[in-house]
C-alpha positions in Angstrom: 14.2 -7.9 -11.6 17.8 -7.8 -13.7 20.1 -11.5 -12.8 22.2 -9.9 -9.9 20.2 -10.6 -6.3 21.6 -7.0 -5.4 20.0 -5.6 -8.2 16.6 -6.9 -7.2 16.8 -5.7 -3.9 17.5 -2.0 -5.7 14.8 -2.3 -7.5 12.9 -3.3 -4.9 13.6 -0.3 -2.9 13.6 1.6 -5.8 9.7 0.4 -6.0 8.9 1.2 -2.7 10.5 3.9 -2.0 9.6 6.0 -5.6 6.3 4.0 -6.3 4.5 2.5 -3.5 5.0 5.4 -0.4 4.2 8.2 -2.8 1.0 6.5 -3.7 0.2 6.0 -0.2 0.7 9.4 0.9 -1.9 10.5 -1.6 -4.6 8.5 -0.6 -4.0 9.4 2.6 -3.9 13.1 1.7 -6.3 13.9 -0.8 -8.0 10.4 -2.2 -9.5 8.8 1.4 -10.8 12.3 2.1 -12.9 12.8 -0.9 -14.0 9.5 -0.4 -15.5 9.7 2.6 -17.2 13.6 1.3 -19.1 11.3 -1.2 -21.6 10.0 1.1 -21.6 6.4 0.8 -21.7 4.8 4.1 -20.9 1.1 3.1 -18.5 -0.4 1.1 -18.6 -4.2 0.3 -20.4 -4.7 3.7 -17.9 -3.2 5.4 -18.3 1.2 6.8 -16.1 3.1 4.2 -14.5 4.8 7.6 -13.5 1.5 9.2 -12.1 0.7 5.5 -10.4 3.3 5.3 -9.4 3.3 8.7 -7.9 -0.3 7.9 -6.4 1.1 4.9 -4.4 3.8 6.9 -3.0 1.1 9.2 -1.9 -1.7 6.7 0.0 1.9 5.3 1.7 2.0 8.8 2.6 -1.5 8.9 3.7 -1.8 5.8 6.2 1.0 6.9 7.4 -1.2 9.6 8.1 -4.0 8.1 9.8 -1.8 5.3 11.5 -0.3 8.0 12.9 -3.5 9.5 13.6 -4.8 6.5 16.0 -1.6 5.6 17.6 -2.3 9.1 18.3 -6.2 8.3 19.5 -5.6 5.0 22.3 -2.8 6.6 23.3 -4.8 9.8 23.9 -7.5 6.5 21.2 -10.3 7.6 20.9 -11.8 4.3 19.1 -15.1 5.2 15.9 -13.3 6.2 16.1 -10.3 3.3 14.1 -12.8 0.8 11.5 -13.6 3.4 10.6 -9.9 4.4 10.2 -8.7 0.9 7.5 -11.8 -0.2 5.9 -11.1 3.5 6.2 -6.7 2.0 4.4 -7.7 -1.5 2.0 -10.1 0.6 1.0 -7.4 2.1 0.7 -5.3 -0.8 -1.3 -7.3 -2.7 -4.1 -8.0 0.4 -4.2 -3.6 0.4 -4.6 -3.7 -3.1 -7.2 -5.6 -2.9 -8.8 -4.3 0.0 -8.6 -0.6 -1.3 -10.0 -1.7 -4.8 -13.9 -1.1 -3.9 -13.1 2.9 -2.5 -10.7 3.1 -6.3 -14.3 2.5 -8.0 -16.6 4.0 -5.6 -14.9 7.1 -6.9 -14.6 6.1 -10.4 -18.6 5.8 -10.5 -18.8 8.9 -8.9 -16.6 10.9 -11.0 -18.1 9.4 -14.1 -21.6 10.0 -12.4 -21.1 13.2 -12.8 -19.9 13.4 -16.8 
C-alpha cells in the first residue's frame, strides 16, 4: 500500500473488487461443483457439502461487510474505515484457510489422473 491512506484504501478496493470477488464467483461457479462430482465425502473431518456450504456463506458475508464498508467510507466515517478493512482481511484469511483442504483435494485428483 503506496504512503497516502487514500491510496490504500484504492488499493484495497482495487483488491477486492478485481481480485478477491472474481475469485469467488469462480469457485462458486465451476470449482465447488467439481468438487463435490469427485466423490469424496469428508474433508478434514468435516462433509465437503457442509464445507462448502460454509464456504458459500463466509462469500456472502464477506459481501456485507464489504458492502458496509463501501457505505461508511461514502457517508465519510473515517474512524471506523481502518477497523472494517482488518475485520474484511480477517475474514479472508480464516476462508483461505478453510477452503485450502477442497484447493488440494482437487489438486490430488487432477494429478491422480496424469
Amino acid at each position: 500500500i503506496n504512503s497516502s491512506p487514500l491510496n490504500g484504501v484504492e488499493e484495497f478496493i482495487n483488491f477486492l473488487e478485481n481480485i478477491v470477488f472474481p475469485h469467488r464467483a469462480r469457485e462458486e461457479n465451476d470449482m465447488f461443483p467439481v468438487i463435490l462430482t469427485i466423490g469424496e465425502r469428508e474433508v478434514n473431518n468435516k462433509s465437503t457439502k457442509d464445507l462448502i456450504d460454509e464456504l458459500i456463506e463466509d462469500h456472502k458475508e464477506m459481501e456485507k461487510h464489504y458492502e458496509n464498508f463501501r457505505k461508511n467510507l461514502s457517508n465519510g466515517k473515517t474512524s471506523i474505515i481502518l477497523f472494517q478493512i482488518r475485520e474484511i482481511l480477517n475474514s479472508l484469511k480464516t476462508h483461505i484457510e478453510k477452503e485450502e483442504p477442497l484447493h488440494q483435494l482437487l489438486l490430488k485428483k487432477v494429478l491422480k489422473n496424469l
